[in-house]
C-alpha positions in Angstrom: -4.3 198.6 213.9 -0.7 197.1 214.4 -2.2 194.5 216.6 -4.5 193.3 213.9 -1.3 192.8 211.5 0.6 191.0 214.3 -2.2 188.4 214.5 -2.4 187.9 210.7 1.3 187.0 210.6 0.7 184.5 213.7 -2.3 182.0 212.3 0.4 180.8 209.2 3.1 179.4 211.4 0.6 177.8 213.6 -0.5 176.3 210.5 3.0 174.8 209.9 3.2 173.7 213.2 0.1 171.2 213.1 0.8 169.7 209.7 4.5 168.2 210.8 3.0 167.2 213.9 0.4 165.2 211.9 3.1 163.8 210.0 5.3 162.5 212.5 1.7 161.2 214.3 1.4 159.2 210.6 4.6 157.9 210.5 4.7 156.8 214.4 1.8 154.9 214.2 3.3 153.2 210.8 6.1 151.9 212.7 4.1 150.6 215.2 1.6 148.2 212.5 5.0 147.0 210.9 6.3 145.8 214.5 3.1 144.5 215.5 3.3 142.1 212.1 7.2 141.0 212.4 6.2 139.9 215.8 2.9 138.2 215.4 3.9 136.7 212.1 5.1 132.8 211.7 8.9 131.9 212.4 11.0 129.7 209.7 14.7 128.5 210.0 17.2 129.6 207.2 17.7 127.1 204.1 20.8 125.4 203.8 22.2 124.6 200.3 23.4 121.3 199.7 26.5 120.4 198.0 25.5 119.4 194.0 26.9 115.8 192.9 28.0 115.9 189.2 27.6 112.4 187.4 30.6 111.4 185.6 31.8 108.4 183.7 35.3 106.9 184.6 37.3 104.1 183.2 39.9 102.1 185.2 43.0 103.2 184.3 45.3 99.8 182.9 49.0 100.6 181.5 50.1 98.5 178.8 52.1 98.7 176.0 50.5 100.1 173.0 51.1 101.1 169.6 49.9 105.1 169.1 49.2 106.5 166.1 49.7 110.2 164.7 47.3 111.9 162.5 49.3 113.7 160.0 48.1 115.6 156.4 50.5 114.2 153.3 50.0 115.7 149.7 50.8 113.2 147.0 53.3 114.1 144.8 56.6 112.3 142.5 60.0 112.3 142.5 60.3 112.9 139.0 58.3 114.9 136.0 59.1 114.4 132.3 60.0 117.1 130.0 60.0 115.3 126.8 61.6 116.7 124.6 62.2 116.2 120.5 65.3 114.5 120.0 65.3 115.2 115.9 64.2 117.8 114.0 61.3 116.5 112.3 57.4 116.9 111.7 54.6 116.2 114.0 52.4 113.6 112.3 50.4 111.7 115.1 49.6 112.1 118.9 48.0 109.1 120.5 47.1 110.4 124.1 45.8 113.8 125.4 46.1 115.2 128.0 45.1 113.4 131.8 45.2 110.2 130.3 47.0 107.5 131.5 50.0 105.1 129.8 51.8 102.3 130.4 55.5 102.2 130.5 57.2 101.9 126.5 53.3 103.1 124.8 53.5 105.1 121.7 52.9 109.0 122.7 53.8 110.6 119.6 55.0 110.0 115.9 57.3 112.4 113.7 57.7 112.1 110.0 60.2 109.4 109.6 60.8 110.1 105.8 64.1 112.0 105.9 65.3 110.2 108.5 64.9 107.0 106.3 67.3 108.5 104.0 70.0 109.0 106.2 70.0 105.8 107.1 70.0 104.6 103.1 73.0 106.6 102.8 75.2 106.1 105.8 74.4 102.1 104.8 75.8 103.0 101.5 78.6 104.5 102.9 79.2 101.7 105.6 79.2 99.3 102.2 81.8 101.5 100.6 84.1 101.1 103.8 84.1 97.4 104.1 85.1 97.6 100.3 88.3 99.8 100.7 89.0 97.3 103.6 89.0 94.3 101.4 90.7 95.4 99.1 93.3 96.9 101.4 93.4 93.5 103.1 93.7 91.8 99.4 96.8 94.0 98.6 98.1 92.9 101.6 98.0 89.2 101.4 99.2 90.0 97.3 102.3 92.0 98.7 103.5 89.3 101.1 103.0 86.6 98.4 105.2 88.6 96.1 108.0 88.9 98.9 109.8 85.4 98.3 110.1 86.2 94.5 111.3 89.6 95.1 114.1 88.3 97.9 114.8 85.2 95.0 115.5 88.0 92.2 117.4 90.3 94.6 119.4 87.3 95.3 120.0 86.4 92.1 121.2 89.7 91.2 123.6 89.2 93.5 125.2 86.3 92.7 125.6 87.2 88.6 127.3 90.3 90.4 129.3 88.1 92.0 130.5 86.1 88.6 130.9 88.8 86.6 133.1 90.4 89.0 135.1 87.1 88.7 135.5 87.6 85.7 136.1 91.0 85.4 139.0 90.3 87.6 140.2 87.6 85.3 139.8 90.3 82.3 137.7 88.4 81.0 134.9 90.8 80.5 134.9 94.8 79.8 133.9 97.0 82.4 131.0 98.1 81.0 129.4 94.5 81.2 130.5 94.5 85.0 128.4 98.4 85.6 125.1 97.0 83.8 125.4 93.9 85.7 126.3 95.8 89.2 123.5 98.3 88.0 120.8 95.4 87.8 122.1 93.7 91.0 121.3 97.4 92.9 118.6 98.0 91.3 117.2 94.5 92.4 117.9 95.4 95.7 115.9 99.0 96.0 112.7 97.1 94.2 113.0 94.7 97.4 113.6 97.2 100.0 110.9 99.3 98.2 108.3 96.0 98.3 109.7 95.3 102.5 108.3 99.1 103.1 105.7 98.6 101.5 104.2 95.3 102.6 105.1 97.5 106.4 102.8 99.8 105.5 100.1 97.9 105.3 99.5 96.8 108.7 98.2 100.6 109.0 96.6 101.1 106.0 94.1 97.8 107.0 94.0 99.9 110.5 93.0 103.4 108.7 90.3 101.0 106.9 88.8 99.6 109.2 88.2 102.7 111.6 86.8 104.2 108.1 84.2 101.0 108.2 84.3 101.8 112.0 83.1 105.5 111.7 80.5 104.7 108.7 79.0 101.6 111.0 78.5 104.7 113.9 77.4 107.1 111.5 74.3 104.4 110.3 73.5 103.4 113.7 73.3 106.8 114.8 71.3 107.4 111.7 69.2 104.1 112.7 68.4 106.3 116.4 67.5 108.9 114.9 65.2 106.9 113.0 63.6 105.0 116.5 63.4 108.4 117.6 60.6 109.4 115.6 58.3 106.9 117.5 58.5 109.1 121.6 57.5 106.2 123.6 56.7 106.5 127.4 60.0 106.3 129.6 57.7 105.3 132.7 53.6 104.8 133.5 52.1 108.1 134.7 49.6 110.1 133.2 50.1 113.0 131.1 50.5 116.5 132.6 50.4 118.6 129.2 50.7 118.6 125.4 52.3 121.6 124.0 52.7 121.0 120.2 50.2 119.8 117.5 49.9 117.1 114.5 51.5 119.2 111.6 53.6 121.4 113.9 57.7 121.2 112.6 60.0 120.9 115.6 63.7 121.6 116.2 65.5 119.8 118.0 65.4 120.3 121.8 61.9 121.4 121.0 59.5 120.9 123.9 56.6 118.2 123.3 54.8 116.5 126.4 54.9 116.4 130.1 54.6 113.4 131.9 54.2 112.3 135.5 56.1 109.3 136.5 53.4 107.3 138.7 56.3 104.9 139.5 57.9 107.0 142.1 55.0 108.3 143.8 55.4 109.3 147.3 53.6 111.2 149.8 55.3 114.0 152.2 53.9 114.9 155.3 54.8 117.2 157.8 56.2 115.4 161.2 56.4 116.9 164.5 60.3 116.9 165.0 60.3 114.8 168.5 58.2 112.3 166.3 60.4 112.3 163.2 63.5 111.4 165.9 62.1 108.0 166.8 61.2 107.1 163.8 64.3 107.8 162.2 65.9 105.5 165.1 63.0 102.8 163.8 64.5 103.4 160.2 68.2 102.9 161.4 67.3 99.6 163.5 65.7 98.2 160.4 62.0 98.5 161.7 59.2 99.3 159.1 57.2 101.6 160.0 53.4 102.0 158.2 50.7 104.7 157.9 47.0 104.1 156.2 44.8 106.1 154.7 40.8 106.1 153.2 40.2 107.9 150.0 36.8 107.2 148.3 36.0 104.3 151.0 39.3 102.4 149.7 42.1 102.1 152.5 46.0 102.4 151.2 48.6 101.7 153.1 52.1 103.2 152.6 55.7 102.2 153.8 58.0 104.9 155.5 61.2 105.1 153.1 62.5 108.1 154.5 63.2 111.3 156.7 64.9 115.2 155.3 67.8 116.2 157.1 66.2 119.5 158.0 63.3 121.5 159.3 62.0 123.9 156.5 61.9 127.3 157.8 58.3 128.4 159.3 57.4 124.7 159.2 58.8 123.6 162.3 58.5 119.7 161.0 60.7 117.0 159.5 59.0 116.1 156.2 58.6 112.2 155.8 58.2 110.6 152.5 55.9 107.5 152.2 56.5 104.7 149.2 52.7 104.7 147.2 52.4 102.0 144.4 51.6 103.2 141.1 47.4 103.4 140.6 45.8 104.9 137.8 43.1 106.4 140.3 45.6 108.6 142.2 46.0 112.1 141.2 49.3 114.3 142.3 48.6 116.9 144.6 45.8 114.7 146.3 45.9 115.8 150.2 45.4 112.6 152.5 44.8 111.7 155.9 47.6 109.6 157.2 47.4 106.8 160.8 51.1 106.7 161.1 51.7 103.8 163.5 54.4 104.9 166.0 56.9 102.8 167.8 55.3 100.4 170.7 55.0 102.9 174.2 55.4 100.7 177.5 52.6 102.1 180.5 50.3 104.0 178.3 46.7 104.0 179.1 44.0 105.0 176.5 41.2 107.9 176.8 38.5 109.9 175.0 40.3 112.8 173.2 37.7 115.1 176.0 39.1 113.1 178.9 42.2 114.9 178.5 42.0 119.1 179.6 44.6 121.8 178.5 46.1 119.5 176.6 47.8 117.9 179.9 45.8 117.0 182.5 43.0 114.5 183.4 40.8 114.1 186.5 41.8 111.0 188.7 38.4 109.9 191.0 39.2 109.6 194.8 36.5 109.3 197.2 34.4 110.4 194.9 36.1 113.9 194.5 38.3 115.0 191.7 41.8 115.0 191.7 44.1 116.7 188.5 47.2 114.7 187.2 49.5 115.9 184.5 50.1 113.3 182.2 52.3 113.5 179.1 50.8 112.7 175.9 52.4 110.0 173.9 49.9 110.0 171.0 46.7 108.7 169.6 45.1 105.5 168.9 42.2 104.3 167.3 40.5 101.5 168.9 38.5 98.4 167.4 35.4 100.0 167.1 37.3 103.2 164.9 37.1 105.7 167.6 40.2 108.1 168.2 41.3 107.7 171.3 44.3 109.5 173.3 47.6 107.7 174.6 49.0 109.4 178.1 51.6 108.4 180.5 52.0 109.9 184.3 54.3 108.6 187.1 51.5 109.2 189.2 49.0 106.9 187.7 48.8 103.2 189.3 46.4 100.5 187.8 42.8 100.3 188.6 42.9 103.9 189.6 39.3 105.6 188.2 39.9 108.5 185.4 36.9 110.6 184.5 36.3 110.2 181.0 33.0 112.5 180.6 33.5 116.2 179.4 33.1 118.2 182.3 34.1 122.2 181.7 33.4 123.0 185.2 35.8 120.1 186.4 38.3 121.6 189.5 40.2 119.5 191.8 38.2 118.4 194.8 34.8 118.5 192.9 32.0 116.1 194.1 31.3 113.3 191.8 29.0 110.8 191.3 31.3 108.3 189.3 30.0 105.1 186.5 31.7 102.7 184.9 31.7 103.8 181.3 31.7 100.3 180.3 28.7 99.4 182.2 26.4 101.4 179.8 25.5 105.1 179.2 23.9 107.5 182.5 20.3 107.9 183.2 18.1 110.4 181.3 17.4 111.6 184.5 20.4 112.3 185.4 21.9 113.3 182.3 19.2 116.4 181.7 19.6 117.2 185.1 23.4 117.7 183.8 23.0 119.1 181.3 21.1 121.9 182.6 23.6 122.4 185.3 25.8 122.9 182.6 24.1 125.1 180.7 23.3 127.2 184.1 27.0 127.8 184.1 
């Protein structure tokens, strides 16, 4: 009986025993088919990649003197804005413009009631007429009082000289005294009317003197009436257009009262925000006498404006020098207008022009060598727009020498020691060929 159980437990590992060996048979003989192919099957060489040629465009590089240009923004504005305000009290009784329109310099803009103002001026003519009067006949008293001198002196003196007898004779006893004290009482009395009439006729010098500053004040007083009058009719003080209205026809004003706005078109400028290295050397231009010009397109017209001036500071957070550009008075322009200024620059000696995406990190273009890229810093002087109206870019590098070939095509991937396949830009646009094959490179990376 137990030797029946130890046979039962036996056949199971024998089991396990045959099925790894069949595995490891399997496997063995797997091995062996995958040799067997590696070795019968065909032999190749390894692929070597060849180095890719980028086609690029180059222009010869030729310093010269040249005049850049600097794209700025400028926002048209004035010097000046009009309050107008109303110089009499007075009643509203016309307006001949509204608002936006434009006027000429000395137009009619508005009309008060002028009737009460009329009346002033009746009366301070009246009163001017009533001056001269008192004058003339100050003047007439005058020329009266020194007529009446000589016969005033002749009585005096003939007062004096009937003293004169009748003291004589008063010595001789030949007359009472009472005779001699009415005579001596005539002969003074004679003498005070005289002195009285000598005061008198010095008097007059300042009472001619007090008249006429009384015609003086009443000739004022009308022609100040007479302004008040002209001031009924607001006329323009300048052309511009009109910014606002702020009262109505019927509307009673005080004086002081405000009536119109108005925009003075003759000193229009533009300001635009310069680069402070910029602003320097044209502020030298300005002080050696040079004019210096910017142009601008708005609605397909070109404007050009004259540089009048430079602020002494940099306005905090701006980081610029605003410039101020002379604009002639034109009905089309409207204030606040944002333009596009060319601001022609001072003349740079050994500058050379490329595309604006010739240039990378805003210092550095590709020099061509033996048909491998080399990187230059260059400093960049400005822009410049060429015959044809393209922008292009003004740089300067010690390193550059003429007829040296700079890459002008927009390459991203471009690194120093790149392989090239370089043509003249001027010779005519790449191959299609070429240029998709490019362009897929590109767009690979």
């Amino acid at each position: 009986m137990f030797e029946k159980i130890q046979v039962v437990r036996t056949l199971p590992r024998l089991r396990n025993i045959g099925t790894r060996l069949g595995g490891v048979l399997v496997f063995g003989a797997l091995i062996s088919i995958s040799a067997l192919i590696v070795a019968t099957g065909p032999s190749a060489s390894p692929e070597t990649r060849a180095e890719k040629e980028w086609p690029v465009s180059y222009r010869e590089a030729i310093p010269a003197l040249m005049t850049p240009n600097l794209q700025v923004y400028g926002k048209l504005e004035t010097v000046q804005t009009a309050n107008l305000r109303a110089p009499v009290a007075g009643t509203v009784s016309a307006i001949h413009f509204k608002e936006g329109d434009w006027v000429e310099r000395g137009e009619l803009l508005m009309s008060l009631d002028d009737a009460e103002l009329r009346l002033n001026v009746r009366a301070a003519e009246s009163s001017l007429l009533q001056a001269d009067a008192n004058r003339a006949t100050v003047v007439s008293n005058y020329e009266l009082a020194r007529e009446l001198t000589q016969h005033h002196e002749a009585q005096a003196s003939l007062a004096a000289s009937k003293l004169e007898r009748f003291v004589s004779l008063h010595n001789q006893r030949m007359i009472a005294d009472a005779q001699l004290d009415e005579i001596r009482q005539e002969a003074n009395e004679r003498a005070m009317t005289l002195a009285r009439h000598i005061a008198t006729l010095r008097e007059f010098p300042h009472q001619i003197a007090y008249a006429e500053a009384l015609v003086a004040e009443a000739r004022t007083r009308l022609e100040r009436t007479q302004l008040e009058l002209s001031y009924a009719m607001m006329a323009a003080p300048f052309s511009g257009r009109v910014l606002a209205i702020e009262v109505a026809v019927g509307d009673r004003v005080g004086s002081g009262a405000s009536m119109l706005r108005l925009a003075d078109y003759e000193g229009l400028q533009i300001r635009a925000a310069i680069p402070a290295q910029i602003a320097h050397r044209l502020r030298q231009s300005l002080n050696e006498g040079e004019s210096v010009f910017a142009e601008a397109r708005l609605g397909g017209v070109r404007y050009g404006f004259e540089l009048a001036g430079l602020s002494g500071d940099i306005k905090p957070g701006l980081g610029g020098i605003d410039a101020f550009f002379n604009v002639e008075a034109d009905a089309v322009l409207a204030l606040g207008t944002v333009l596009q200024l060319s601001l022609s620059l001072p003349a740079e000696p050994d500058v050379i022009s490329v595309p604006m995406h010739a240039l990378y990190d805003n210092g550095r273009i590709y020099r061509i060598s033996n048909s491998r890229l080399e990187a230059l810093s260059v400093e960049r002087v400005g822009e410049y727009q060429d015959e044809h109206g393209n922008y292009q870019l003004l740089v300067r590098s010690a390193q550059l020498n003429r007829g040296d070939r700079i890459m002008v095509s927009q390459l991203p991937t471009a690194v120093t020691g790149m392989l090239v396949s370089p043509v003249d830009a001027l010779a005519g646009v790449l191959d299609l060929a070429p240029a998709t094959e490019l362009a897929v490179q590109w767009s690979s990376h």
